[in-house]
N, C-alpha and C positions, 0 to 999 in steps of 0.2 A: 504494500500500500504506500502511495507516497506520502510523506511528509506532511500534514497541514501546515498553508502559510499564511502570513499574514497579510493582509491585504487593507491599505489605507483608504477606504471611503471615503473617509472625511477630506481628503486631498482630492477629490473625483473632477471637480467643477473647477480648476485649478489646473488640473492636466487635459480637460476637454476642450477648453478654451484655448489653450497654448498648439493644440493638434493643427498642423499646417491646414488652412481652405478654410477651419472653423466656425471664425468671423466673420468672413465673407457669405458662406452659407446661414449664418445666425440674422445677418441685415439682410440677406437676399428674403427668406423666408418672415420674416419682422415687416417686413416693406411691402412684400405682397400679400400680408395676412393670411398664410398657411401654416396649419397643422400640422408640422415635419418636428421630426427625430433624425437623432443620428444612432444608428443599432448596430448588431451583432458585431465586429470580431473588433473595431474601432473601439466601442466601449469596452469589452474584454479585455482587450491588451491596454486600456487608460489604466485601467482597475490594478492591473500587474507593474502599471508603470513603464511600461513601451510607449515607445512614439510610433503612428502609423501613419505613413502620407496618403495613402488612399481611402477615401472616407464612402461608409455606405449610408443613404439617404432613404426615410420613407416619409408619405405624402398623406396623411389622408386626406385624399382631394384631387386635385388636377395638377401631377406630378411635374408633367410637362415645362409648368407655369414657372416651378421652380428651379429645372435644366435650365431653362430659356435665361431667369437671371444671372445666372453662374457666370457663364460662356456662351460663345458661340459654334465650337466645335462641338455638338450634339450626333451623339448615334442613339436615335430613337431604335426600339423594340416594343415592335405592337404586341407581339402576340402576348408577351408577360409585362405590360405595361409598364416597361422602364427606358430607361434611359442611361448613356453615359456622357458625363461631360468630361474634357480634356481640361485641364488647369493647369497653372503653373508649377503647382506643387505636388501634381498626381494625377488620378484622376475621379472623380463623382462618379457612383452612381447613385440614380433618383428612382426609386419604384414609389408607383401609387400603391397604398395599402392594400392587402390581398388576401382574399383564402384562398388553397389551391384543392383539388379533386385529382386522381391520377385514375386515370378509366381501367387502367390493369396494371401489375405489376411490372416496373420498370418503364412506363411510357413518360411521355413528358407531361408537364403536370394542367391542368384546364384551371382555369384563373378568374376569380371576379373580385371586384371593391369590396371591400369589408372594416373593420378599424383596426386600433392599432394592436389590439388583444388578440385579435383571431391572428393576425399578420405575425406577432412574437412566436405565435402556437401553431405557427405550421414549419418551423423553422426546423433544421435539425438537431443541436444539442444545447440543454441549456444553457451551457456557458456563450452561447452565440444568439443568445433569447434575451437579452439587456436591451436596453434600450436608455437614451434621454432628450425631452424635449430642446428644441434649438432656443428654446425661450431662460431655458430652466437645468443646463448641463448637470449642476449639482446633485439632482432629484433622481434616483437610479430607479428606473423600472422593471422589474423584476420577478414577474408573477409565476414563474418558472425556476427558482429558488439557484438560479446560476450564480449568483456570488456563493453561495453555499459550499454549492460543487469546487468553483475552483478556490475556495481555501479547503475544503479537501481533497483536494487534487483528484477529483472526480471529471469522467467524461459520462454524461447521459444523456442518452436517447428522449427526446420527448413523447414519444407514442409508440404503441406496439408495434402498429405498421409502418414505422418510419422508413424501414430498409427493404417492405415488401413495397412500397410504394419506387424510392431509389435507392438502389442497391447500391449504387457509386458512394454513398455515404457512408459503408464500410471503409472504404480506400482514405475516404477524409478523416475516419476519424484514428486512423495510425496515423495521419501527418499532425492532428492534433494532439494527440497522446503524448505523441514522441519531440513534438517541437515544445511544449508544456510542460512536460513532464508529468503526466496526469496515467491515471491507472483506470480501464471501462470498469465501469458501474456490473454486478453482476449479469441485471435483466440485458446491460443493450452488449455486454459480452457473448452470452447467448444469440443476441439477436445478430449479431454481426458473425459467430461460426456457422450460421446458418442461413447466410447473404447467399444468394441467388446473383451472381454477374452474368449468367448467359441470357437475362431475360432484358439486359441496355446493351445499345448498342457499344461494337467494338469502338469506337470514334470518344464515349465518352470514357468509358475506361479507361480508352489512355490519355482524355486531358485530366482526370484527375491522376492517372501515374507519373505524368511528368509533373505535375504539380509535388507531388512527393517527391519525386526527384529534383524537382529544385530548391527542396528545403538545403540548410544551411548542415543540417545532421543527417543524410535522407538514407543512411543502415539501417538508423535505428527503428524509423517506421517501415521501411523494409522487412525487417526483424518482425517486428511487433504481427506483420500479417502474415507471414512462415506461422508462426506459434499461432497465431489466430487458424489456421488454414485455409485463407487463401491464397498465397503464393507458394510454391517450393523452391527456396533459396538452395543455391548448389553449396558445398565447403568452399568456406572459404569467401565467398560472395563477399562477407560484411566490410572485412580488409581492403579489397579488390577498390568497392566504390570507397571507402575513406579514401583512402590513393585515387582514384580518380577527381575525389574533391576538394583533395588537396596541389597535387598538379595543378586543375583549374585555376587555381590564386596565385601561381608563379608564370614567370617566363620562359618561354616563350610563348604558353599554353595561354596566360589571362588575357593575351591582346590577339592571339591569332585563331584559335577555337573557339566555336560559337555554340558548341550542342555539349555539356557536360552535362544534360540531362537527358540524353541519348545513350552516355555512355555508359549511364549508372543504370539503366535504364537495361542495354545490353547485361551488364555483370549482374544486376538484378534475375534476372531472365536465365542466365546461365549460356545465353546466346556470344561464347568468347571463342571460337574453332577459328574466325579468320583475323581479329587480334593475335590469337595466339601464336598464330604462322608467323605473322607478320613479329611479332616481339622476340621471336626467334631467330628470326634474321639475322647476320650480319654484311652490310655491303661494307665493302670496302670502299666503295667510289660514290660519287654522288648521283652516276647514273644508274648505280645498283639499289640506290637509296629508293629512286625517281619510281625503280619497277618493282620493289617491293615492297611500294605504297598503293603503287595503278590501284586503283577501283574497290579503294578501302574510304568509306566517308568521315567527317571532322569526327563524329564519337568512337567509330572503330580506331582512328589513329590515335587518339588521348586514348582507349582502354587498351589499347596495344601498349603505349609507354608506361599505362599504370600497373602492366604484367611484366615489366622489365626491361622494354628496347627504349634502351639510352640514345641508340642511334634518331630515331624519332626527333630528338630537340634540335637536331642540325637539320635537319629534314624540316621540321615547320620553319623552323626560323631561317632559313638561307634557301636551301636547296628548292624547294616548291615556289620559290619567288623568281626564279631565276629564267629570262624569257630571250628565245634566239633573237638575233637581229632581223633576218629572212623571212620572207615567207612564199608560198607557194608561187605566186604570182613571179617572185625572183626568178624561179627555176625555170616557169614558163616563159618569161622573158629571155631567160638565157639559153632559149632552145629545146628544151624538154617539154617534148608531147605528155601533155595533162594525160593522167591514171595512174596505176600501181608506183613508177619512179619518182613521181611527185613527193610523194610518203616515205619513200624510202630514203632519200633523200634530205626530209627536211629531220627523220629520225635523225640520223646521222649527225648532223649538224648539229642538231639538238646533244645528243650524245658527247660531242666533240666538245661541245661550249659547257659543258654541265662538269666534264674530266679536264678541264682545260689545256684543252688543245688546241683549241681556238675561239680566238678571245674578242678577238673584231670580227666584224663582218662580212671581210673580204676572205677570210680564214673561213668562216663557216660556210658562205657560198662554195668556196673549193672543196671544202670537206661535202658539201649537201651535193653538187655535182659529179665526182667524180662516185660517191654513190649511188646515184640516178642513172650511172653509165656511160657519162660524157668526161674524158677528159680533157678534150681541149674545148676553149672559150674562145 
């Protein structure tokens, strides 16, 4: 069981206020006399004492009205009545207050105006069921006893059919567990060994797996759904991605790889056979570097280096940057009938400039030519 902690209330109105957009949305909604709150994971994390630059908005009323004051970068969403506005500091989103209905297990949910109670209570776990007026930050709403929970480092489920409704909220609630440190509540432990994911589609699944994957700790909820059962982590997995999340925050890997939630994502899955080759490798040259990367994507090449190839950091950082002076057009200019010698040709060259053997242009021309078949110019 974790720990109970302590958690300042009385400092609430104090740290909602200071939350980047706050004020802005406090006069936006003040101004055009709307009934908005700011709720679930914003107030959560005030309570814990996080800052959150992305703030969630509900309306009872005409949500729209209050997008529209924010910004003007709006992406409306008719079907579930929301909205996201772009700001400087993050981004909004605005829903009008809602209950939702799911016609079957795992569908997306059917939605109508409701206030702000029904909207707290269709939510998924208490700790994400706070709420406080934009008038009145202080005032915690709370009718779902989530401050409770998270000074006991509880995670629950608000309703029986929470997960028969969306099952993807099993997946959320290891990225919540494990980035909080919170332990499931007996009932929604149960309910989550007996989460049903073949009845959502595969599309959502994996936006909340990469949402775990891109937590800051993403083994540990990894972990946590091995022991739950639904994933089956291989040996060894949990290591694998620390190393992969670790690489990520150094160079050459923090400015030149863009998917380490791909990668974790791989070693999670157990999907490592062409990493593995590749981490085996050793080229000697830079053009052994070039073909014992061919047609491995940014997460295979980071979980490749996070199983051991060192050669990999000369590879991102130099080697994959490195571009002939020639191109085809050269060859056909210089006499070579366009087809197969084209290619062979400008391999070569490419080859030559990568080993350096030829380092201008007029070097790689000769070298690209005289593989093409031609040697006099």
């Amino acid at each position: 069981m974790a720990r109970q902690r302590e958690i300042d209330r009385d400092g609430l109105e104090g740290r909602i206020a200071s939350l980047p957009g706050f004020e802005a949305a406090r006069a936006a909604a003040t101004a055009s006399e709307l009934d908005a709150y700011l709720v679930g994971g914003a107030v959560r994390d005030a309570l814990l004492g996080h800052v959150r630059a992305d703030l969630d908005l509900v309306v009872v009323g005409d949500h729209l009205a209050l997008a529209r004051a924010l910004g003007d970068e709006i992406r409306e969403h008719d079907r579930f009545e929301t909205a996201t506005v772009a700001a400087d500091h993050g981004t909004v989103d605005v829903a009008r207050a809602r209950a939702e209905t799911y016609p079957y297990p795992g569908a997306l949910p059917e939605v109508r105006p409701a206030g702000l109670e029904q909207d707290l209570s269709r939510r998924d776990f208490s700790i994400n069921a706070m709420a406080v007026a934009l008038t009145a930050p202080g005032e915690l709403i709370d009718p779902h006893r989530g401050l409770g929970d998270l000074r006991d480092g509880l995670l629950r489920m608000l309703h029986e059919r929470s997960l028969i409704d969306d099952p993807t909220r099993a997946l959320r609630a290891a990225r919540y567990a494990a980035r909080l440190g919170l332990d499931a509540e007996a009932g929604t432990l149960a309910q989550i060994r007996a989460a049903d994911l073949s009845t959502v589609s595969a599309e959502r699944v994996e936006a909340e797996r990469r949402k775990l994957a891109a937590e800051c700790d993403p083994a540990r909820g990894f972990e946590l759904l091995d022991r739950w059962g639904l994933i089956a982590m291989s040996a060894g997995a949990a290591e694998v991605i620390a190393e992969v999340v670790e690489l990520a925050q150094r160079a050459p890997w923090k400015d030149e790889v863009q998917d380490r939630e791909g990668a974790v994502l791989l070693a999670a899955g157990g999907e490592t056979e062409r990493a593995r080759v590749a981490a085996a490798a050793h080229p000697a040259r830079p053009s052994e570097e070039v073909a014992a990367a061919a047609g491995l994507s940014q997460a295979e090449l980071l979980l490749a280096r996070a199983l051991g190839g060192q050669w990999l950091d000369n590879y991102i950082a130099v080697t994959r940057h490195v571009r002939p002076a020639i191109s085809g057009q050269d060859l056909v200019d210089a006499g070579i009938d366009p087809g197969p010698a084209i290619g062979r040709g400008l391999d070569e060259a490419f080859r030559a400039l990568l080993d350096g053997e030829a380092t201008n242009r007029e070097e790689q021309l000769d070298a690209a030519l005289r593989a093409a078949g031609q040697t006099e110019r």
